[in-house]
Residue, then its C-alpha position, 0 to 999 in steps of 0.5 A: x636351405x628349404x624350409x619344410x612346409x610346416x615351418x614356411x606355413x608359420x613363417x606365413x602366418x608369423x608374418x600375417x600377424x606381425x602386419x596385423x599387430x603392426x597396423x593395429x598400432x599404427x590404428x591406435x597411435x594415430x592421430x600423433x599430431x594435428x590432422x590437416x582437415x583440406x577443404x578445396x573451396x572458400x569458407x561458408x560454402x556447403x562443403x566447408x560447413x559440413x567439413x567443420x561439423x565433422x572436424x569437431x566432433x572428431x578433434x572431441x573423440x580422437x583427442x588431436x585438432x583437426x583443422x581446416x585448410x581452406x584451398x580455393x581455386x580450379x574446382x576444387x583442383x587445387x585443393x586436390x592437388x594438395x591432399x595428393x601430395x601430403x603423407x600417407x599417414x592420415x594426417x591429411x584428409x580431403x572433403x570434396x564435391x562429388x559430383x565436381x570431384x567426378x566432374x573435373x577431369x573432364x571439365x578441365x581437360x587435365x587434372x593435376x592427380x587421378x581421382x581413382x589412383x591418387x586417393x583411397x576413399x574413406x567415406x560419404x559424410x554426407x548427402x544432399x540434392x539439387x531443387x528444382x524452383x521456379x518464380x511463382x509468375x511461371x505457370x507451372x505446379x508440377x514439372x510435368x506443367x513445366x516441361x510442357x510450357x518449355x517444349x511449348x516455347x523453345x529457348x524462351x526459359x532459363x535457368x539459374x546456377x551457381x557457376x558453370x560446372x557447378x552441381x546445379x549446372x550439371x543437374x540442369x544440363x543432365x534434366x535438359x538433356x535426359x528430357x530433350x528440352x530447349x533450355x538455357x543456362x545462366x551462370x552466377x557466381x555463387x548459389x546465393x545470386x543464382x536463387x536470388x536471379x529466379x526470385x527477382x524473375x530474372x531466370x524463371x527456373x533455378x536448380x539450386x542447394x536445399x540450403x539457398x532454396x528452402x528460405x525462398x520456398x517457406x517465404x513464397x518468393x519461390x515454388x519447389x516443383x522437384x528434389x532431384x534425390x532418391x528420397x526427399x528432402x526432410x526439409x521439404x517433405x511435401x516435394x516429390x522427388x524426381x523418380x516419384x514425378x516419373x523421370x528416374x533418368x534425372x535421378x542425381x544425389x550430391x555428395x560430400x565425400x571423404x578422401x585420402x592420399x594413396x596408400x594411407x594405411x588400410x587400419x587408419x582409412x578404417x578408424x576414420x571412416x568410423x568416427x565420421x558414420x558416427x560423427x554425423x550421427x550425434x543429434x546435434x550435428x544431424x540436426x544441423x546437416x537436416x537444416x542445411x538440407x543434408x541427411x548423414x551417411x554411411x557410405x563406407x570404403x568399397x562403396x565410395x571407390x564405386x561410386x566415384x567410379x560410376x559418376x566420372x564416366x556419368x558426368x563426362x557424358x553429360x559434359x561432353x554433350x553439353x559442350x561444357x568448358x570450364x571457365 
């Protein structure tokens, strides 16, 4: 039997909408029950503290507990590695580093899951930036200064990471390479031992969180010479940042993404993208990101497919000119 074109045109459109209905109520029925909020590092750190003030506010406005889960290892991989395999229905998300979610698959080699094909990108809740520090013994009040003592004395100068392939590390190795600078590095484990390292001199250079720096800058144990973001820092506001200094090619903000496992419905990856913008928008949790050196976000589904896009290719090529090995 063949339908006629007016009677197949609204079999079309009867279809269209019965999907559309269909994915609105799934919208507003979700969440059905608590929502697995994966955290692929250990509790305290920058990625876990963001993850928890969002998780909160959206327990309050969505009515079901969104509870973290902890999953250390690899990276970051691990933790992918289990989002990955969750439903797609929501009731998993996943916080990443991005510039280490960017990072990894080069780093690593091989990663259980595909950064793009694995996971539909939900939102950016956050930004931040690494600082560029030094001891106050360096003689330099500028990074033009400092990039003139470095060139001056190849391989005399160090700096401070929280950890090889870390944001730091690869902020460091993008400002060194982007400059042509004989420089070392010298991994910690952890932001707090690598700023701690450049305030007891022994690295004279630190490439560190807002967070760890701030305290060290305000107390005089450390001079901020640059923010490596496009805008500075509230909470170092007289700081230039590195595009102001007259090196855009170092230019590099950090990111605290959100994502999903493929195939999460289009209304629910909607619904949540919204409630985090907002989120991070209620004044205490703005206020509270500011403190730790972040600013709110916006960035919403497209974007966020793009820019993870842009940075895997950005990071391998500053990764595979290093020579950098993950641990």
């Amino acid at each position: 039997m063949v339908l006629p074109r007016r009677s197949f045109l609204h079999l079309l459109a009867g279809g269209a909408a019965l999907h559309a209905s269909s994915g609105l109520a799934m919208a507003q029925a979700y969440p059905s029950r608590p929502v697995r909020v994966i955290v692929p590092f250990a509790p305290g750190g920058q990625t876990d503290v963001v993850a928890r003030l969002i998780a909160q506010k959206l327990s309050e406005r969505l009515g079901k507990n969104f509870y973290i889960e902890n999953a250390a290892g690899a990276g970051g991989n691990i933790g992918a590695a289990r989002a990955v395999q969750a439903e797609p229905d929501g009731h998993a998300i996943l916080f990443v580093d991005g510039i280490g979610f960017a990072a990894n698959p080069t780093l690593y080699g091989k990663v259980p899951y595909d950064p793009i094909a694995d996971f539909e990108p939900v939102c950016v809740g956050a930004t931040t930036m690494q600082v560029l520090s030094v001891n106050p013994s360096v003689p330099a009040n500028t990074v033009q200064e400092l990039v003139a003592l470095i060139k001056a004395s190849p391989g005399k100068f160090s700096y401070s990471s929280a950890g090889v392939g870390t944001g730091a590390h690869l902020t460091g190795e993008l400002f060194r390479s982007a400059l042509n600078l004989d420089l070392v590095h010298v991994p910690y484990g952890g932001g707090g031992p690598a700023i701690a390292a450049a305030v007891a001199g022994h690295t004279p250079l630190s490439f560190g969180s807002p967070a760890a720096t701030i305290p060290q800058v305000k107390d005089g144990k450390l001079r901020a010479l640059v923010v490596g973001g496009a805008k500075r820092l509230r909470g170092l506001p007289e700081v230039p940042t590195i595009r102001e200094v007259g090196y855009p090619q170092v230019e590099c903000d950090a990111w605290i993404g959100v994502l999903a496992p493929a195939k999460t419905p289009k209304e629910i990856v909607t619904l949540l993208y919204q409630e985090i913008v907002r989120a991070v928008k209620v004044p205490e949790v703005e206020e509270r990101l500011v403190s730790l050196g972040f600013e709110p976000a916006s960035t919403n589904p497209e974007e966020l497919a793009a820019l993870i896009k842009a940075e895997i290719p950005k990071w391998a090529n500053i990764i595979r000119t290093a020579n950098i090995k993950a641990n």
